[in-house]
C-alpha positions in Angstrom: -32.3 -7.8 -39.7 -30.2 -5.6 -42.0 -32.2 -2.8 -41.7 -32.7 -3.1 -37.7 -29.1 -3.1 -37.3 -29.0 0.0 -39.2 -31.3 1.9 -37.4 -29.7 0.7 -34.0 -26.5 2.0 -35.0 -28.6 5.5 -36.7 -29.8 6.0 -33.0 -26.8 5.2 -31.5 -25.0 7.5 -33.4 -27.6 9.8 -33.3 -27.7 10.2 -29.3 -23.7 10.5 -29.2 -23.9 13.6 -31.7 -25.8 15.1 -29.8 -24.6 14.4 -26.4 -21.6 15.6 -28.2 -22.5 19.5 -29.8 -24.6 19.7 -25.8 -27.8 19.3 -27.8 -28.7 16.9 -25.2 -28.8 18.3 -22.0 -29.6 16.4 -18.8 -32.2 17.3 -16.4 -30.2 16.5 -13.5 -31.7 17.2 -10.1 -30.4 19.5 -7.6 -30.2 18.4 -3.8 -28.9 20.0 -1.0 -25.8 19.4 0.5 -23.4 18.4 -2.0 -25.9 19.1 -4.7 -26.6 15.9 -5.8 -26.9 14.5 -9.4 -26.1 18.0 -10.8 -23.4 18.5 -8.1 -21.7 15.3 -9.1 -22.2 16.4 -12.6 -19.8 19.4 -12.0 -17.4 17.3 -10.3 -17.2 15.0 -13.2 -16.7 17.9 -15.7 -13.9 20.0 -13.4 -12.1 16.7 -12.9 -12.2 15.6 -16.5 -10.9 19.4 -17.9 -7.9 19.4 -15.2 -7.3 15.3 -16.7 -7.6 16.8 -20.3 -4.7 19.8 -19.4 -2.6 16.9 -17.8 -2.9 14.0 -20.7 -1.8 17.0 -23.1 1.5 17.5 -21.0 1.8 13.8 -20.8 1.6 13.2 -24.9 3.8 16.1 -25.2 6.1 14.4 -23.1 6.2 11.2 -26.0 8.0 13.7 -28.7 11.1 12.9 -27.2 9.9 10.3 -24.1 13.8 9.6 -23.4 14.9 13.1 -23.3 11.8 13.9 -20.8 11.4 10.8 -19.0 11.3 12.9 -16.0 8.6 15.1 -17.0 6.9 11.8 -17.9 7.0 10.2 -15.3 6.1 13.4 -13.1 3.1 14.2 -15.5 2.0 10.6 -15.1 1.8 10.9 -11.5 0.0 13.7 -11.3 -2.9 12.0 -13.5 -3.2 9.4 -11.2 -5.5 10.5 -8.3 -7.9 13.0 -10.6 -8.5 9.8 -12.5 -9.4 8.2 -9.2 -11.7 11.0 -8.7 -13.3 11.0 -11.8 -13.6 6.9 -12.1 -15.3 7.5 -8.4 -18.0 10.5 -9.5 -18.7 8.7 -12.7 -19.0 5.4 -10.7 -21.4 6.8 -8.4 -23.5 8.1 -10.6 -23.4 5.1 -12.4 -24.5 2.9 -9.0 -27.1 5.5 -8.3 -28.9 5.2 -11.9 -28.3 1.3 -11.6 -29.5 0.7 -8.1 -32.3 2.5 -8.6 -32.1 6.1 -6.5 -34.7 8.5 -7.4 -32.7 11.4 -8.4 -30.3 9.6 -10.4 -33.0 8.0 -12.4 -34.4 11.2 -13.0 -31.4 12.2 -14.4 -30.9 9.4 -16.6 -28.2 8.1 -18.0 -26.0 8.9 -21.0 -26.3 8.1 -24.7 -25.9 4.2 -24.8 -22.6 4.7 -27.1 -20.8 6.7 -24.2 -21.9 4.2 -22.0 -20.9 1.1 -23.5 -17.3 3.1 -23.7 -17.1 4.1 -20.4 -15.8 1.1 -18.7 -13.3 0.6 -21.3 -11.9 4.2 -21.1 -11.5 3.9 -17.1 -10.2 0.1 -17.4 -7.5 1.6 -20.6 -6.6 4.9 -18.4 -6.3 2.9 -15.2 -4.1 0.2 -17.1 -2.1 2.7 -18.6 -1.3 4.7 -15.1 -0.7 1.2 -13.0 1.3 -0.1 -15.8 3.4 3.1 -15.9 3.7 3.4 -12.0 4.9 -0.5 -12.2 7.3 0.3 -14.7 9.2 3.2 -12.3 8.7 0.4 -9.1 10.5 -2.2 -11.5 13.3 0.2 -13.3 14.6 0.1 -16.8 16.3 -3.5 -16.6 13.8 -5.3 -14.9 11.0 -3.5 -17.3 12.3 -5.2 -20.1 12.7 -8.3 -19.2 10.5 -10.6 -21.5 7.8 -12.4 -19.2 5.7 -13.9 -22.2 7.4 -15.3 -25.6 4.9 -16.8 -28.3 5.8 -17.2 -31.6 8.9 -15.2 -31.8 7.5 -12.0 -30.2 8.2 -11.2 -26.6 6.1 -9.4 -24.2 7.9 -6.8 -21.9 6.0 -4.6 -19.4 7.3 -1.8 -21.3 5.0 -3.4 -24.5 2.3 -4.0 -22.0 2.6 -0.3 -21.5 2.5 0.5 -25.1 -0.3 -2.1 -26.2 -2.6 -0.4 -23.2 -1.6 3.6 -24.9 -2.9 2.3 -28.3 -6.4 0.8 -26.7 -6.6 4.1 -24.6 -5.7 6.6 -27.3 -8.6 5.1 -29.0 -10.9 5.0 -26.2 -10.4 8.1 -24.5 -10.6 10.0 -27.9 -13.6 9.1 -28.9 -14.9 10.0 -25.3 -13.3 12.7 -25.5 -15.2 14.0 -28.7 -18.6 12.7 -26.8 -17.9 14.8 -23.4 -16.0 18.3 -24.0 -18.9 20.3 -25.3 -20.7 19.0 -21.9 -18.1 19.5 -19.5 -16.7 23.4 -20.9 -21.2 24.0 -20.5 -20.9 22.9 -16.6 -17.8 24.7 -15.9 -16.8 27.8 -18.3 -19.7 28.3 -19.0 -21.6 27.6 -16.4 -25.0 29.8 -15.8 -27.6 28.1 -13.5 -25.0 25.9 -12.4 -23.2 28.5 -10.4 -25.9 27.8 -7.7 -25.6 24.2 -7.1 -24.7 23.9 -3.7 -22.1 22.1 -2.8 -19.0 23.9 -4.0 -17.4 24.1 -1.3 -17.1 20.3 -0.6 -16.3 20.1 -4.5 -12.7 22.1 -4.1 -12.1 20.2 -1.5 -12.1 17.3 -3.3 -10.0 18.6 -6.9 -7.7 20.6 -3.9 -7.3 17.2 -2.4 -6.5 15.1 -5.4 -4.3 18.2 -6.4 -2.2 18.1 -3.7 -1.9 14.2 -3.1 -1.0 14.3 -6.9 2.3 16.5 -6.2 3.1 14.2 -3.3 3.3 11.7 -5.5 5.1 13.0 -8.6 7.6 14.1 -6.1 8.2 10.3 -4.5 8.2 8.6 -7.9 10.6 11.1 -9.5 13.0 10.2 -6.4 11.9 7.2 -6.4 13.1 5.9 -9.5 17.2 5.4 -10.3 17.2 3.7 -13.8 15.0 5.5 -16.4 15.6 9.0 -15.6 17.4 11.5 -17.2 18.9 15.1 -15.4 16.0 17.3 -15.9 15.5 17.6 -12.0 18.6 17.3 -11.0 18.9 20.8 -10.6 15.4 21.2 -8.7 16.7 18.4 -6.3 14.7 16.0 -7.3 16.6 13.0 -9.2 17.5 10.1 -6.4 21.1 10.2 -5.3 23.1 7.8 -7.1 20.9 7.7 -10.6 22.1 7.7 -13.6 20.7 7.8 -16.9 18.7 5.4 -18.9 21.5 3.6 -21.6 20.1 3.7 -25.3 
């Protein structure tokens, strides 16, 4: 039993390394219009680049989260619907191996250690956005207030907030490792995948999710009178009548 367990975890190591260094490539089909598994494929990679550029900002935010609360809470808004996005091509693709669709079968589905993370890394980044976004709907005083007290600790949403970060940092990391190689081979570096048709429908898509994405950061940044500090006040964008966060 010992040595079964050990050769399960060998091969499940094994097909995440090499998922990882794009050892493993997937034969994904190509169908016209939108381009099918290996159109999806591209719009999973864009999406999960421009989410990679916007997490950085976010966790650069955390040096000093007080000080750029407004940047935080603008760079967490902006996350919001590429992660939609991405949770959607990644679910279809998922329902399209799982339900049995020829071309998605053919194109298989990933290492069994990237799969068994997936849900948890769009159930953690999910968590971690809604919680945030509930946070700037409830305002400083009212996202403090203990709802849960056990044993002497209390439970804020703020904590809720925190505990989800630490179960996502760890989740989305080690996705992170499993995917980059993959995604920079689809989209810098892209070769035959230039021709997948398709692209057209594709920008529409990260155009869309770009632009509902500023809409949004612009109403929660108004939105919001307790947390923030005056780093848009100049740019016209701090609610009249805020004030800043006490310590």
């Amino acid at each position: 039993m010992v040595r079964a367990a050990k050769d399960i975890g060998r091969d499940l190591l094994e097909g995440f390394v090499l998922e990882a260094t794009g050892q493993d490539r997937h034969n994904d089909p190509v169908l016209p219009p939108t381009g099918g598994p290996a159109g999806n494929a591209v719009l999973t990679a864009w999406t999960g680049l421009v989410l990679l550029v916007l997490f950085i900002g976010e966790l650069l935010t955390l040096l000093d989260v007080r000080g750029f609360i407004s940047w935080h809470v603008a760079v967490g808004a902006l996350l919001l619907p590429p992660a939609l996005l991405k949770t959607a091509t990644t679910g279809w693709r998922a329902v399209g191996y799982y339900t049995g669709r020829e071309p998605y079968r053919v194109a298989g589905p990933p290492p069994t250690l990237l799969r068994w993370l997936g849900p948890l890394v769009v159930v953690s980044t999910l968590a971690l956005l809604g919680s945030g976004i509930l946070l700037i709907i409830l305002g400083e005083q009212s996202g403090r207030q203990r709802f849960f007290s056990a044993l002497g600790f209390g439970v804020d949403w703020v904590t809720v907030h925190q505990g989800v970060f630490a179960v996502w940092c760890v989740a989305t990391g080690l996705h992170l490792l499993g995917r980059i190689i993959p995604a920079v081979q689809l989209t810098v570096r892209r070769g035959d995948v230039a021709r997948v048709p398709g692209a057209v429908a594709r920008t529409f898509l990260l155009v869309a999710a770009a632009a509902t994405a500023v809409v949004l950061a612009v109403v929660l940044v108004r939105a919001d009178s307790s947390w923030q500090h005056d780093q848009f006040r100049h740019a016209g964008l701090r609610a009249p009548g805020s004030s800043a966060p006490q310590g």
